[in-house]
DSSP file (Angstrom, degrees, kcal/mol; ACC not computed):
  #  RESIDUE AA STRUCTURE BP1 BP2  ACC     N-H-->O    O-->H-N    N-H-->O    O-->H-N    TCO  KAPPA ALPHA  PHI   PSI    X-CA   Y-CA   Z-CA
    1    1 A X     >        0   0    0      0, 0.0     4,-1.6     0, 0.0     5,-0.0   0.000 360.0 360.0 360.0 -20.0  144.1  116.9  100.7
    2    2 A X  H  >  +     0   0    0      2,-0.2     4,-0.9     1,-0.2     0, 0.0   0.978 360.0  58.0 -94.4 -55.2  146.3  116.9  104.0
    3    3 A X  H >> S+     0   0    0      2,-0.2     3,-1.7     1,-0.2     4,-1.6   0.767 102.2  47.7 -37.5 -54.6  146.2  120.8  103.0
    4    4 A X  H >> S+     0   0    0      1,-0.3     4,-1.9     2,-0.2     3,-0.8   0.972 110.0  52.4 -27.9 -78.6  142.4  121.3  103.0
    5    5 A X  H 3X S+     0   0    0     -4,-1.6     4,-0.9     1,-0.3    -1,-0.3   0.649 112.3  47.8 -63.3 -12.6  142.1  119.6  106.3
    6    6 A X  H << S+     0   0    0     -3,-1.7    -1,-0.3    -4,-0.9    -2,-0.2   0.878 112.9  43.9 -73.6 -42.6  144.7  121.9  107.6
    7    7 A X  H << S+     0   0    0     -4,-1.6     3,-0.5    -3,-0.8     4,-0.4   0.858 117.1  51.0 -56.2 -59.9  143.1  125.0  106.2
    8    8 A X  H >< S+     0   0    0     -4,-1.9     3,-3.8     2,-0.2     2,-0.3   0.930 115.9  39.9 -41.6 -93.7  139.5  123.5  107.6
    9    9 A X  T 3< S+     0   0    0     -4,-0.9    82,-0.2     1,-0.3    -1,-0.2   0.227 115.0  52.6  -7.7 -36.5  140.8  122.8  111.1
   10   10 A X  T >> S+     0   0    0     -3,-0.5     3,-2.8    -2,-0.3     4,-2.3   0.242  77.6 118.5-109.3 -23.4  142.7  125.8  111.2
   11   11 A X  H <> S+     0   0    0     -3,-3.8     4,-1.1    -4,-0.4    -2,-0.1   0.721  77.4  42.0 -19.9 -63.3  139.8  128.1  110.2
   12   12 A X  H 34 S+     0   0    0      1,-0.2     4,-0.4     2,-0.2    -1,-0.3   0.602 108.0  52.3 -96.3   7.6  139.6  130.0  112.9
   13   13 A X  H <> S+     0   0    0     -3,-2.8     4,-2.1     2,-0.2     5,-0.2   0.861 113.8  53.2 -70.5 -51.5  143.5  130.8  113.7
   14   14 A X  H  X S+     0   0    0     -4,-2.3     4,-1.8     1,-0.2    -2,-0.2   0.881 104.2  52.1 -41.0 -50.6  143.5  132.0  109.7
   15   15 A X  H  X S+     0   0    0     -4,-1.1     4,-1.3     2,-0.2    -1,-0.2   0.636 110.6  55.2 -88.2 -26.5  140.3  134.4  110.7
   16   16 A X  H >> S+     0   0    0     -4,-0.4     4,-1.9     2,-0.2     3,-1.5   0.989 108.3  45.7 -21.0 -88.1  143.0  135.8  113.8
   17   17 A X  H 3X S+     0   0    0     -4,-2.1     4,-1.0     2,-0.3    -2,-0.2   0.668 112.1  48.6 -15.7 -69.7  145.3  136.5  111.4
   18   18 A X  H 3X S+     0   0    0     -4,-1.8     4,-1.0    -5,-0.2    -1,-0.2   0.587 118.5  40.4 -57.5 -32.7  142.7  138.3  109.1
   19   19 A X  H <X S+     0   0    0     -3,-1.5     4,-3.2    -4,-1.3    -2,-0.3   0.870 110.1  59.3 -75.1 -52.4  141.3  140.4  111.8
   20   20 A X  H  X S+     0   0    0     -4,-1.9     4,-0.7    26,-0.2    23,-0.2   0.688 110.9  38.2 -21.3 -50.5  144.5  140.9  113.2
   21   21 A X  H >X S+     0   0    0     -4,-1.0     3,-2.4     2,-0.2     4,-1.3   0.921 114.1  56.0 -84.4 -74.7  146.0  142.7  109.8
   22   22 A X  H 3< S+     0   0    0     -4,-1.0    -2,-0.2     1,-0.3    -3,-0.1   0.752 103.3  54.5 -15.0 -54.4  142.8  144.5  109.1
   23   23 A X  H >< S+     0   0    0     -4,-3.2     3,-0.6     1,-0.2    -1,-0.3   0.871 106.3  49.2 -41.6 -46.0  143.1  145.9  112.5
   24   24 A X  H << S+     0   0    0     -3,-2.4    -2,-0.2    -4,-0.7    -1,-0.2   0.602 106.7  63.7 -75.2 -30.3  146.6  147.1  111.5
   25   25 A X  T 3< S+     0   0    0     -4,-1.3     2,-0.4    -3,-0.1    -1,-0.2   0.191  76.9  87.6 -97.4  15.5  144.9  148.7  108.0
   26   26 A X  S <  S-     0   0    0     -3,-0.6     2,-0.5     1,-0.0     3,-0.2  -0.997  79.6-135.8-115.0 151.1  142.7  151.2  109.3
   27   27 A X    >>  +     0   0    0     -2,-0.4     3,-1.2     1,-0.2     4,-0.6  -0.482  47.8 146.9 -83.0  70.2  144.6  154.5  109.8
   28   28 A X  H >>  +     0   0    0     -2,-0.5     3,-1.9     1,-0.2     4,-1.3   0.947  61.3  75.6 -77.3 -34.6  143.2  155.5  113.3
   29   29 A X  H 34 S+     0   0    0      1,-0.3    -1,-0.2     2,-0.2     7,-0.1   0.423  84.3  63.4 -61.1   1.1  146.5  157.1  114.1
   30   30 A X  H <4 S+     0   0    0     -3,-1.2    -1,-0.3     2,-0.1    -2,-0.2   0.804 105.0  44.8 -88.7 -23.3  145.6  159.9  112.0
   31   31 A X  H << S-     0   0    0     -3,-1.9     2,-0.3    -4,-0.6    -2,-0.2   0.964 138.3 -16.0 -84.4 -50.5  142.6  160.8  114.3
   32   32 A X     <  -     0   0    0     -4,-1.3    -1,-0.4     1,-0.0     4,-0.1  -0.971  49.6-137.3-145.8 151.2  144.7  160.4  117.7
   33   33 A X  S >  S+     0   0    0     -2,-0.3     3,-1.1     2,-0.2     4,-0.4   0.651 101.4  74.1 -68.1  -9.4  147.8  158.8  118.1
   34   34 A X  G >  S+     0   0    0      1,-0.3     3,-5.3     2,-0.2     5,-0.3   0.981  99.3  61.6 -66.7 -46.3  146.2  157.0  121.8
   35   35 A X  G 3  S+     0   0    0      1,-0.3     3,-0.3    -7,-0.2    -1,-0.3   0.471  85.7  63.6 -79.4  -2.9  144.4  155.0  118.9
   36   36 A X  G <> S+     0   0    0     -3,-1.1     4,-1.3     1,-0.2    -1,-0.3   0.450 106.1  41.5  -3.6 -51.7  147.3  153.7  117.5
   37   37 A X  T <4 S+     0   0    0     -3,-5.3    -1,-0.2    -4,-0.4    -4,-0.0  -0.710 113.7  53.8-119.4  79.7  148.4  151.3  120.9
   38   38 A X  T  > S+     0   0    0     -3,-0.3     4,-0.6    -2,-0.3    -1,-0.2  -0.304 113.0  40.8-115.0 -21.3  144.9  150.4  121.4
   39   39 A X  H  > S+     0   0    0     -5,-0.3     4,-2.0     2,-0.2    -2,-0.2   0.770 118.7  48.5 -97.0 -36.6  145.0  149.2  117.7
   40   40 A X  H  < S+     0   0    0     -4,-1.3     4,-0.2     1,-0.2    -1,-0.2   0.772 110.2  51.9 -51.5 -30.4  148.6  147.7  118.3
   41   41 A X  H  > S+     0   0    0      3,-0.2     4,-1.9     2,-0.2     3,-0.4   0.779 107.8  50.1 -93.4 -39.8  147.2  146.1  121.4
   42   42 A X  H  X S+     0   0    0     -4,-0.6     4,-2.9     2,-0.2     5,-0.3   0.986 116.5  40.8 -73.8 -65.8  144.1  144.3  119.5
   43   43 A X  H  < S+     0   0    0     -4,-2.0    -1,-0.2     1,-0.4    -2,-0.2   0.488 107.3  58.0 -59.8 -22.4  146.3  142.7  116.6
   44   44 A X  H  > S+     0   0    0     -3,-0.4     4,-1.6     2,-0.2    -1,-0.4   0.712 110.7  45.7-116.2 -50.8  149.0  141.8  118.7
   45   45 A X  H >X S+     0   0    0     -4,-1.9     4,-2.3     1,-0.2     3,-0.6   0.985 115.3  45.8 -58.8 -53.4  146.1  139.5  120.8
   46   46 A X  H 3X S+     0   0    0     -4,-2.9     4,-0.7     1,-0.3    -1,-0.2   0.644 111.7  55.2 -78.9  -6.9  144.6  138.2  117.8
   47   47 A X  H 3> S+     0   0    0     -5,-0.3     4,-2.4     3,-0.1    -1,-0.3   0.964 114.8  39.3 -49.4 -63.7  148.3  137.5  116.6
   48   48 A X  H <X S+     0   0    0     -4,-1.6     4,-3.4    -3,-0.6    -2,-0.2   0.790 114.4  49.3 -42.9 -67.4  148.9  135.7  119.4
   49   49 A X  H  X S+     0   0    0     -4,-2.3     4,-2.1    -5,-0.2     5,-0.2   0.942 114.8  56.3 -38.2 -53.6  145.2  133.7  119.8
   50   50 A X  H >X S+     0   0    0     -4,-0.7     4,-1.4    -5,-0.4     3,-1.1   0.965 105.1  43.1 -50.6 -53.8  146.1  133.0  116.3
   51   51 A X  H 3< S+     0   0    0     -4,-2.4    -1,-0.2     1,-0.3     4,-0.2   0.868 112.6  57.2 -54.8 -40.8  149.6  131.4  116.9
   52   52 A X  H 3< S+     0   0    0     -4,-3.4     4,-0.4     1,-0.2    -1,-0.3   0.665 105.7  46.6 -72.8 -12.1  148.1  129.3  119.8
   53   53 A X  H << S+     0   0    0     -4,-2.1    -1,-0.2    -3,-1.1    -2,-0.2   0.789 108.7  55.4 -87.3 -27.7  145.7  127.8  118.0
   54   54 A X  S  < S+     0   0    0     -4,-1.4    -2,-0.2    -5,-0.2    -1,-0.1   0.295 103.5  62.0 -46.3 -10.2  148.1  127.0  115.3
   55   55 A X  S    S+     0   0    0     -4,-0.2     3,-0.5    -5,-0.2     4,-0.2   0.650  88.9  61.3 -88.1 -46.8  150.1  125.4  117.8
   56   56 A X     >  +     0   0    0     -4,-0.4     4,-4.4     1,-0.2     5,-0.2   0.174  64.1 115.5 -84.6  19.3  147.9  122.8  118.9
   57   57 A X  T  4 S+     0   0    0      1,-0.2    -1,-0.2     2,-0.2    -2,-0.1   0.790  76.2  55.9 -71.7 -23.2  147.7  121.1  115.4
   58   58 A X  T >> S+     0   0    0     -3,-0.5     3,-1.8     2,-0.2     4,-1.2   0.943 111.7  43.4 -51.9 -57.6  149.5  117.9  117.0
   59   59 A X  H 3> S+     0   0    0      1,-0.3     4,-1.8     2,-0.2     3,-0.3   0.849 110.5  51.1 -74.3 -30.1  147.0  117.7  119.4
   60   60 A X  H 3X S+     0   0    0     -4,-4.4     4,-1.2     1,-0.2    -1,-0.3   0.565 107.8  54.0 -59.4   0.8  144.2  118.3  117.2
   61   61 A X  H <> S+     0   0    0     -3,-1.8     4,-0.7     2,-0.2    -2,-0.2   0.730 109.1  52.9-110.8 -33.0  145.7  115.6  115.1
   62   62 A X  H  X S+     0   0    0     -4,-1.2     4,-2.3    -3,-0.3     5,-0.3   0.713 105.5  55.0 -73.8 -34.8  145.6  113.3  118.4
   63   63 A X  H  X S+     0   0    0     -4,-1.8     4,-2.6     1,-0.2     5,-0.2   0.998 100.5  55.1 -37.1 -77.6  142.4  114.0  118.8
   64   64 A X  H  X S+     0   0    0     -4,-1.2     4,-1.6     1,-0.2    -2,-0.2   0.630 108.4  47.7 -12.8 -48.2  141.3  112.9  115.6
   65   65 A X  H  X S+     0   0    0     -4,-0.7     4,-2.1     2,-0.2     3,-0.2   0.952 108.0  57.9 -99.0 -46.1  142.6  109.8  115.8
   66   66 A X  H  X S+     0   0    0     -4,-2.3     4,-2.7     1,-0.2     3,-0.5   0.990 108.4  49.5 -26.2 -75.6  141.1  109.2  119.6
   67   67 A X  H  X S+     0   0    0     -4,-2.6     4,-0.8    -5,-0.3    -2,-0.2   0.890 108.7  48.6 -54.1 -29.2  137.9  109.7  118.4
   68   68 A X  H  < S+     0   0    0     -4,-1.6    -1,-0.3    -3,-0.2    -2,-0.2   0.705 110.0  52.1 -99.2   1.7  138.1  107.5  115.5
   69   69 A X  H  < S+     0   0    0     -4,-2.1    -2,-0.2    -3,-0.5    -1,-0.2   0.587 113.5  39.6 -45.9 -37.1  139.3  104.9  117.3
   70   70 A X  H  < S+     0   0    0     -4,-2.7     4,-0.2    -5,-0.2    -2,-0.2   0.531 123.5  42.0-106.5   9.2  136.8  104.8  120.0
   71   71 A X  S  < S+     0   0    0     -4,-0.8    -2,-0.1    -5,-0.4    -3,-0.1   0.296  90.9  92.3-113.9   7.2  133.8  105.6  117.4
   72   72 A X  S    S+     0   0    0     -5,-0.1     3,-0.1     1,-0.1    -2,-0.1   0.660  98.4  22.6 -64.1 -19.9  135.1  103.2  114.6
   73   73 A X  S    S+     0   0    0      1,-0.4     2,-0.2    -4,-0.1    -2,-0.1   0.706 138.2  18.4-101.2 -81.0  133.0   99.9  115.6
   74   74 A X  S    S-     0   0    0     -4,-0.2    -1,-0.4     1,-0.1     2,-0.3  -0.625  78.3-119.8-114.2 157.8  130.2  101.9  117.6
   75   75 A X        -     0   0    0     -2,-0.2    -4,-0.1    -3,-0.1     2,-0.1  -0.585  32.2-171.5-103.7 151.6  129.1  105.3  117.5
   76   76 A X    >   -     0   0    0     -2,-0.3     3,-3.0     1,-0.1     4,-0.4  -0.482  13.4-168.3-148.9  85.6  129.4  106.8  121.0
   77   77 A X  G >  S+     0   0    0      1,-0.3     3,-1.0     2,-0.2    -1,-0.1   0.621  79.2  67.1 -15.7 -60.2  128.1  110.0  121.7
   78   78 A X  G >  S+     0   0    0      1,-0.3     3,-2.4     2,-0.2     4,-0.4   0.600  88.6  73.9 -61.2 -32.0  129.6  110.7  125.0
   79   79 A X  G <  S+     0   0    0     -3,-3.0     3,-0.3     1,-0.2    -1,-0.3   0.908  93.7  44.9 -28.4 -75.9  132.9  110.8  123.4
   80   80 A X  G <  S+     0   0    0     -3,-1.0    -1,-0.2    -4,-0.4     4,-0.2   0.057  81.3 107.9 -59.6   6.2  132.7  114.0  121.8
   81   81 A X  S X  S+     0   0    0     -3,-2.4     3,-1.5     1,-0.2    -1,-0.2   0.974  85.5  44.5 -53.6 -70.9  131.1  115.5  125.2
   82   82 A X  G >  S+     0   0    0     -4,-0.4     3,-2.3    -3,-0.3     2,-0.7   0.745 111.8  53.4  -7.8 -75.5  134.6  117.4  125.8
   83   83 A X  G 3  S+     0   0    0      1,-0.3    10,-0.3     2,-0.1    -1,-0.2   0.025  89.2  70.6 -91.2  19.1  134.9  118.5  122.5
   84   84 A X  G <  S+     0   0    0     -3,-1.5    -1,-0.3    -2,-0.7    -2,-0.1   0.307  78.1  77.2-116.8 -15.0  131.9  120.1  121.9
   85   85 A X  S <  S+     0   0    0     -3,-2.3     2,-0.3    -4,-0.2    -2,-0.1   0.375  92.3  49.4-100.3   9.1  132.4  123.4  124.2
   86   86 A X  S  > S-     0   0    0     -3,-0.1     4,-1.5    -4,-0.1    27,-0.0  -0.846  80.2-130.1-126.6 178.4  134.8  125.5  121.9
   87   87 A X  T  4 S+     0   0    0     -2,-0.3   -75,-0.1     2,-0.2    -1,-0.0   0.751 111.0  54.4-106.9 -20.7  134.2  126.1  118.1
   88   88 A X  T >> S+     0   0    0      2,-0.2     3,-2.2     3,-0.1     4,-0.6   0.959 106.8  51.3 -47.2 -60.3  137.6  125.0  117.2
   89   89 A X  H >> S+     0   0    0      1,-0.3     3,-1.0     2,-0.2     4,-0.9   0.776 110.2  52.3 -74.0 -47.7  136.9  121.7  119.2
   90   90 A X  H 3< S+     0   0    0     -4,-1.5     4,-0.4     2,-0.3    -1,-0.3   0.034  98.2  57.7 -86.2  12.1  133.6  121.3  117.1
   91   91 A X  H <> S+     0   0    0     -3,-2.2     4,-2.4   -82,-0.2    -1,-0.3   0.562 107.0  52.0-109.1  -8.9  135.1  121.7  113.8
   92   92 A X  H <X S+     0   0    0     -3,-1.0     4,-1.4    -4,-0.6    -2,-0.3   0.805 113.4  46.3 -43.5 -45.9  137.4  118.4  115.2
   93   93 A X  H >X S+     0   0    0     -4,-0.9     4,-2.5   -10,-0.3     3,-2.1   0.973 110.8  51.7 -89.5 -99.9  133.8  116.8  116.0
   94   94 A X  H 3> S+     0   0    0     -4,-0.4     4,-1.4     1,-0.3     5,-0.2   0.695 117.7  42.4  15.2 -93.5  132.4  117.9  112.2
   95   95 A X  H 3X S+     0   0    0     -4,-2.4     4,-3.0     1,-0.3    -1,-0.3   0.780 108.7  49.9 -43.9 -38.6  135.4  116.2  110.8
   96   96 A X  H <X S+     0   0    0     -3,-2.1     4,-2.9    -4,-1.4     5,-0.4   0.930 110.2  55.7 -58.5 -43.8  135.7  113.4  112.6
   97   97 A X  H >X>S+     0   0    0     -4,-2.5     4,-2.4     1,-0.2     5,-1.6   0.970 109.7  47.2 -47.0 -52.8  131.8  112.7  111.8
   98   98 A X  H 3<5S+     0   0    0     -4,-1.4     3,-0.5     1,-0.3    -1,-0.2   0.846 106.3  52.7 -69.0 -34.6  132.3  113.0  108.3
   99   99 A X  H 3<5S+     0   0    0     -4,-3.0    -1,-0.3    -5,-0.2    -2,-0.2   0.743 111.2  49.9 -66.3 -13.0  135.2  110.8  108.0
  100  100 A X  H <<5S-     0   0    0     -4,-2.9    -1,-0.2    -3,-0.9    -2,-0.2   0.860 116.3-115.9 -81.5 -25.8  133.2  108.1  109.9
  101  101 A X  T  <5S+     0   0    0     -4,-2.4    -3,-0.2    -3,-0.5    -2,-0.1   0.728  89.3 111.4 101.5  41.2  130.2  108.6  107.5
  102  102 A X      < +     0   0    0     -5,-1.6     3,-0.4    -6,-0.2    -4,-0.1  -0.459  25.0 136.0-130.6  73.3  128.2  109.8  110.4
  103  103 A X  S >  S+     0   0    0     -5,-0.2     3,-2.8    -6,-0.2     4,-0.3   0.948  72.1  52.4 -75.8 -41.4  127.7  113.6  109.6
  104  104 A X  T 3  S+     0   0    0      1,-0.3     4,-0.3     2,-0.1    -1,-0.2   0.683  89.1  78.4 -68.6  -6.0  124.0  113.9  110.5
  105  105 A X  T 3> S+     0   0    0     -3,-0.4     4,-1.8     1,-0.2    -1,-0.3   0.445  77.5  86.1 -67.2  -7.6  124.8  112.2  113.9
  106  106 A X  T X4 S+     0   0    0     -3,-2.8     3,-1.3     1,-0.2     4,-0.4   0.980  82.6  51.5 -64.2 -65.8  126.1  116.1  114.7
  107  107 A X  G >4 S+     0   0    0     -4,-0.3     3,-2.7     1,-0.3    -1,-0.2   0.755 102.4  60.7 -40.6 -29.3  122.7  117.5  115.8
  108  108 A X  G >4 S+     0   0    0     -4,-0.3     3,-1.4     1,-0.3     4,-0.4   0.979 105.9  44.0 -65.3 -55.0  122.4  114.8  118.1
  109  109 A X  G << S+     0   0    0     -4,-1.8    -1,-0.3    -3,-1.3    -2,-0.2   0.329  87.7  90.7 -80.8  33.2  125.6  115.8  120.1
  110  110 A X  G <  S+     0   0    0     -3,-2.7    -1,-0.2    -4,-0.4    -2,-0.1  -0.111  74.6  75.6 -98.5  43.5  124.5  119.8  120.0
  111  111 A X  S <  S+     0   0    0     -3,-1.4    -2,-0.1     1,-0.0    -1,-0.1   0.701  88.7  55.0 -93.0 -29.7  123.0  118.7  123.3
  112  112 A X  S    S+     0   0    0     -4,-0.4    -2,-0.1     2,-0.1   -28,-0.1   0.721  85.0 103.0 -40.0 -48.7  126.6  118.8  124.6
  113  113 A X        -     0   0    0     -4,-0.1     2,-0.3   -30,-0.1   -28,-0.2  -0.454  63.8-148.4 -68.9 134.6  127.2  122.3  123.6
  114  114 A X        -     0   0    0      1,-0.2    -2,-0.1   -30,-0.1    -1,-0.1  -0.708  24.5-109.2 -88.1 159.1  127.0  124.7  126.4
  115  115 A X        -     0   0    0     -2,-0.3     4,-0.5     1,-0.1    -1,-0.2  -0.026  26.9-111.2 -53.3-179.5  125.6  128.4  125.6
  116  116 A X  S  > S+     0   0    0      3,-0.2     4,-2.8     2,-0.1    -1,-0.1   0.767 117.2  49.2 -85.9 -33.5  127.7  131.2  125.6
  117  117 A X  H  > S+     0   0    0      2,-0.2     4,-1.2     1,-0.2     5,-0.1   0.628 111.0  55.3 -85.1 -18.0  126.2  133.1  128.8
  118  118 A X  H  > S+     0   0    0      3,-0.1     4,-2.7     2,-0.1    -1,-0.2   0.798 110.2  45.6 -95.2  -9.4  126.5  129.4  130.7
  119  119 A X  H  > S+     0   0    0     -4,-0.5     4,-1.5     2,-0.2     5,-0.4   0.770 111.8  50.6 -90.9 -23.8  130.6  129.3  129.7
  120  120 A X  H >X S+     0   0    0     -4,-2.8     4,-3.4     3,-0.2     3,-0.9   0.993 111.1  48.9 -71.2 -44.7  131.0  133.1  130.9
  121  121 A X  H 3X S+     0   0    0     -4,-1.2     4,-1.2     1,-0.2    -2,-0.2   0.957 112.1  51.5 -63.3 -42.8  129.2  132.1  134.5
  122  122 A X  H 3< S+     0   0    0     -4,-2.7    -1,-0.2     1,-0.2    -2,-0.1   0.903 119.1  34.9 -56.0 -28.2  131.7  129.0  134.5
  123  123 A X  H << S+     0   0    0     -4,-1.5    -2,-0.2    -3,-0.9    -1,-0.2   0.859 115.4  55.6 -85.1 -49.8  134.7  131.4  134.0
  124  124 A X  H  < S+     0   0    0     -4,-3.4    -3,-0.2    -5,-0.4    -2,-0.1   0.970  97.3  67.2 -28.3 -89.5  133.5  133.9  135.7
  125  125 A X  S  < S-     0   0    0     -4,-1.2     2,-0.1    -5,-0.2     0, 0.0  -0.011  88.9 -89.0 -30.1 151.1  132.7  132.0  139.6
  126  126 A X        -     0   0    0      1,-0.0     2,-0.3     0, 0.0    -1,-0.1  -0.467  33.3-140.4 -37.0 123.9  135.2  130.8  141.9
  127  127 A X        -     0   0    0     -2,-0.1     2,-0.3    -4,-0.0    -1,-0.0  -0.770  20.9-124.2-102.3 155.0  136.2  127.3  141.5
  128  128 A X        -     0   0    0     -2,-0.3     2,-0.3     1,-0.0     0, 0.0  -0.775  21.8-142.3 -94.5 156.3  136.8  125.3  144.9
  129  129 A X        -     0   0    0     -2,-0.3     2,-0.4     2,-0.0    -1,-0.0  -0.776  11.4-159.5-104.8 155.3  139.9  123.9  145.3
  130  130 A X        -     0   0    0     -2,-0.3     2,-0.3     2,-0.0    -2,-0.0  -0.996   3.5-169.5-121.1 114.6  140.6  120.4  146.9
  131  131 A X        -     0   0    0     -2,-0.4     2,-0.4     2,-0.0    -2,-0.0  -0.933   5.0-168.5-105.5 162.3  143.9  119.3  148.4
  132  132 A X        -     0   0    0     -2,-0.3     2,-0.5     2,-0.0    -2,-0.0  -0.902   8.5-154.4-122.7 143.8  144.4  115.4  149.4
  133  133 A X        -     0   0    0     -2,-0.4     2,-0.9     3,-0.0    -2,-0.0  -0.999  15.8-124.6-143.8 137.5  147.2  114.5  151.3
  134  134 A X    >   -     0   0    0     -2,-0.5     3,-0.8     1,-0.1    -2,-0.0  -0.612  14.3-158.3 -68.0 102.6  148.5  111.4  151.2
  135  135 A X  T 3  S+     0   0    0     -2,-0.9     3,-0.2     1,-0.3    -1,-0.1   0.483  84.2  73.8 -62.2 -17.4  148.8  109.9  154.6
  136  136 A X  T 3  S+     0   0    0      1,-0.2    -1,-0.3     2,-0.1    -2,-0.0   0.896  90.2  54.5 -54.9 -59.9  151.2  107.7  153.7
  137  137 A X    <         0   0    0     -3,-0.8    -1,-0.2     1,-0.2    -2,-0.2   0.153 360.0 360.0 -57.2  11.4  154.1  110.2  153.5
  138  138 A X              0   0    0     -3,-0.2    -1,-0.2    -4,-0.0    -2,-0.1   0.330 360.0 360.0-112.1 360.0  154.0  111.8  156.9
């Protein structure tokens, strides 16, 4: 079972992976070699994407158990605000509902979800930065 919930979790490092070697199995280098290191270059991210998401399986695992700790008595929406803005993060959300027995409670938290076009303008912009200095230490 502990497999399955790895596999689930994991979806979309596996779907890296899958695009990653596919990339690597079309013969492009027969048309120009340029297309070769562009192909190298693609597989090699989604290797990489892949591995880091594989990576965080502790913390997804920490999640998990936050969230059903603080939704185990009462259901609390606001919880799951975070976790709601990657698609990784929302198959954490998913799972967690169903092991509380509150799957149909999802739609209520796609209010949470930002679009895609308002998370490129957040990455996009300049954030301001703030320093505080402690007044004590001078």
């Amino acid at each position: 079972m502990k497999a399955l919930r790895f596999i689930y979790l994991n979806s979309y490092a596996i779907l890296l992976i899958l695009l990653g070697a596919c990339t690597l199995l079309v013969p492009l280098y027969k048309i120009t070699p340029f297309l070769l290191i562009i192909q190298l270059i693609i597989s090699l991210k989604c290797f990489m994407l892949s591995c880091r998401l594989f990576s965080a399986w502790g913390e997804k695992r920490r999640i998990i158990k936050i969230l059903m700790r603080k939704n185990s008595v009462e259901f609390r929406p606001e919880s799951f605000k975070v976790y709601m803005q990657a698609p990784c993060s929302r198959l954490l959300v998913r799972f967690v509902l169903k092991r509380l027995g509150k799957k149909s409670r999802y739609k209520e938290l796609l209010i949470y979800k930002k679009s895609l076009l308002d998370n490129l303008k957040e990455s996009i912009s300049p954030s301001k930065t703030v320093i505080y200095i402690n007044e004590s230490y001078q």
